[in-house]
N, C-alpha and C positions, 0 to 999 in steps of 0.2 A: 504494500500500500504506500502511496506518494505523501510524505512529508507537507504537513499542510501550514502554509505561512499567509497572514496577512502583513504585509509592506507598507510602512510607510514615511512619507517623507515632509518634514514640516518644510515651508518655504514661505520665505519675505525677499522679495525682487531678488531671485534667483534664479533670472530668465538667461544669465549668460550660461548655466550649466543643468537645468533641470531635464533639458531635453537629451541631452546627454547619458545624464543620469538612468533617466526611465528606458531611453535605449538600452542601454546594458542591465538592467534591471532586470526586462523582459527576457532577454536574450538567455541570463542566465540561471532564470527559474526556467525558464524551458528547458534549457540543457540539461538540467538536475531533475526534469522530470516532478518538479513542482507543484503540488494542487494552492494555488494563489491568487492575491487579489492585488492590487497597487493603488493606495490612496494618496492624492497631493493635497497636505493641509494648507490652502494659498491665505496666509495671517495678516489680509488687510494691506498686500502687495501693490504696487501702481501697474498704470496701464501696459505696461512692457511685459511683465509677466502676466497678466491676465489674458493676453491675444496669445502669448505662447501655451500654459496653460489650454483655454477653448482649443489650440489646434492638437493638442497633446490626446485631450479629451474627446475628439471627435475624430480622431484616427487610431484610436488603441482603444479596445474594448474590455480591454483587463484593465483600464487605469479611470477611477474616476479621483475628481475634485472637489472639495470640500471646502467651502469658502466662506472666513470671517471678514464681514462686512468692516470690521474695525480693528485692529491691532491688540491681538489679547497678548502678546509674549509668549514667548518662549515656552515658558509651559505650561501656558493656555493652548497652543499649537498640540504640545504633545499629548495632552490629557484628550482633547478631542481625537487624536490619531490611535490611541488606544481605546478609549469609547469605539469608535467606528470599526475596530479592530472585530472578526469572525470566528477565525481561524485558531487552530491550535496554537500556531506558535506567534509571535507580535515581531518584526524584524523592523528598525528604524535606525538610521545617519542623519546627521543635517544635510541642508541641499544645496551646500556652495562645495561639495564636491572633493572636500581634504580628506574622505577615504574613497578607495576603490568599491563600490558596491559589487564589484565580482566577487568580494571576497568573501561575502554571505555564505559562499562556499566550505570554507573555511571553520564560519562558527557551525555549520549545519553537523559536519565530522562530529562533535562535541556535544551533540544536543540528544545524549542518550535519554532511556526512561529514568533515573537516577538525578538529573542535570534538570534544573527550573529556571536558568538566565546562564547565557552564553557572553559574556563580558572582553570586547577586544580590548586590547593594551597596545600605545604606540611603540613599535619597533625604533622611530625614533620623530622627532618632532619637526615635520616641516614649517618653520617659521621663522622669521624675524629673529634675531637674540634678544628683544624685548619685551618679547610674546614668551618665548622658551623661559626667559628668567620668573616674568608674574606666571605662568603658566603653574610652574616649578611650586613657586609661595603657594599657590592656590590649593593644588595638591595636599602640601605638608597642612596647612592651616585645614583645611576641609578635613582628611585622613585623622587627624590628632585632633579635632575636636567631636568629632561625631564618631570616632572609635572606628574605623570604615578601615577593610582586612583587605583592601585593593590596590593594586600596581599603578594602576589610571586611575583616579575618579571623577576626571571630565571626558573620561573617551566614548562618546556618543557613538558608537557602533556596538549594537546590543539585540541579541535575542533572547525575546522572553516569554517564557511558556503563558498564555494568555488566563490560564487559571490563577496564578499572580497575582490576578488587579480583584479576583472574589474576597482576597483578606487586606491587601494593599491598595491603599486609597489615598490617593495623591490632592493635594489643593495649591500649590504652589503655584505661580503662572508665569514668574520669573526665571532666569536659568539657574536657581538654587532647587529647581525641584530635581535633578542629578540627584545631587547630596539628600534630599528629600525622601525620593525612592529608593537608594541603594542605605540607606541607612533601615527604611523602614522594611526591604528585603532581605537585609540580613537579621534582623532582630527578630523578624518573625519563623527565622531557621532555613528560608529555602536553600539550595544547593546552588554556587555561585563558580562556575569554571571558565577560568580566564586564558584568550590566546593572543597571539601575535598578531598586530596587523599595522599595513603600512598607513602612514600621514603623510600629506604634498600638501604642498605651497600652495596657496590661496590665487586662481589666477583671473577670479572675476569678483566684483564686489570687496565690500573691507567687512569687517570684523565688527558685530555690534556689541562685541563685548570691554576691548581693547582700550578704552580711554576712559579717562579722570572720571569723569561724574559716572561715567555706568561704573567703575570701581567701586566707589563711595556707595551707592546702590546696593549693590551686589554684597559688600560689606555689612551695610545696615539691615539688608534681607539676610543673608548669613547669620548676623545676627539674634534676628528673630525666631530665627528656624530653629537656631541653636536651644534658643529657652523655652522652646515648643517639644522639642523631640528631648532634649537632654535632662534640660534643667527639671521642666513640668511632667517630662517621659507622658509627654499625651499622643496619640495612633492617630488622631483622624487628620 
């Protein structure tokens, strides 16, 4: 019987690489003989991506779109791409394209009866050395304060057994819901197997993460989470 994955990929004007993307998306759940589905969460993108998107959607009938009228963030994007999710397993990257989505392959190997989340880890970091260095802090700070048993804990390349989200319930809508979910999937005991996989340079769009005020952000939500999960140990 075919390994049954629902795909998905959150996207904010990421019309220089989604098309891309869902090419080899396709390509390579057919090669693997995939039973799948391909959902584009488009999070309140401008017009560039929404004419790529329509034409994405009306030539592929495995891919639909799923479209917030407004910008929920990050992990507002994600939470709905899990809601929408069918399928046994949940498979989701971000959609500017810094991993290989061939490599789905890769976590598939690993996604025994045993195994509840397939976690890549970067082989090495394509970026900037000023991405690589806060990238680095982010890690250590996130890892040592939420107690998190992980290599990565921003590596956005993850399969996850879709029974997961029955005791795991995410509210986060910023990119601290990562640290959100993998805190609240470990605690709750699932099996978490971590593999290799490559990171490339960013070669469309910039990084909504990368600068001062989304730091301070990202800090102050960090923080919250922190006295939510840690301090309060509350689950929802």
């Amino acid at each position: 019987m075919s390994t049954s994955v629902s795909i998905f990929y959150p996207c904010y004007n990421d019309w220089g690489t989604m098309g891309s993307m869902v090419m080899f998306t396709i390509e390579t759940a057919e090669r693997l003989g995939l039973d799948y589905d391909v959902t584009l969460v488009d999070d309140g993108s401008g017009d560039h991506t929404h004419a790529l998107l329509d034409i994405i959607e009306k030539n592929c009938p495995q891919v639909r779109v799923l479209r917030h009228e407004t910008n929920r963030g990050y992990g507002g994007a994600l939470r709905s791409g899990f809601a929408a999710a069918t399928r046994e397993w949940i498979f989701y990257t971000d959609g500017d394209a810094q991993y290989d989505v061939r490599e789905l392959a890769v976590l598939l190997e690993q996604a025994g009866p045993g195994v509840d989340v397939v976690q890549g880890y970067k082989i090495a970091r394509g970026d900037p050395l000023h991405r690589k260095v806060i990238g680095r802090i982010y890690h250590w700070i996130v890892k040592l304060a939420f107690g998190l048993k992980l290599r990565d804990v921003d590596c956005d390349f993850r399969l996850i057994r879709r029974a997961v989200f029955d005791t795991v319930h995410l509210s986060s809508d910023s990119g601290v819901i990562c640290a959100e979910m993998m805190t609240k999937i470990q605690r709750a005991g699932f099996r978490v197997v971590e593999v290799p996989v490559h990171h490339y340079e960013r070669h469309h769009g910039k990084s909504e993460f990368f600068n001062f005020p989304r730091i301070f952000r990202v800090a102050r939500q960090l923080t919250g989470l922190w006295f939510r999960l840690v301090l309060l140990r509350r689950t929802d």
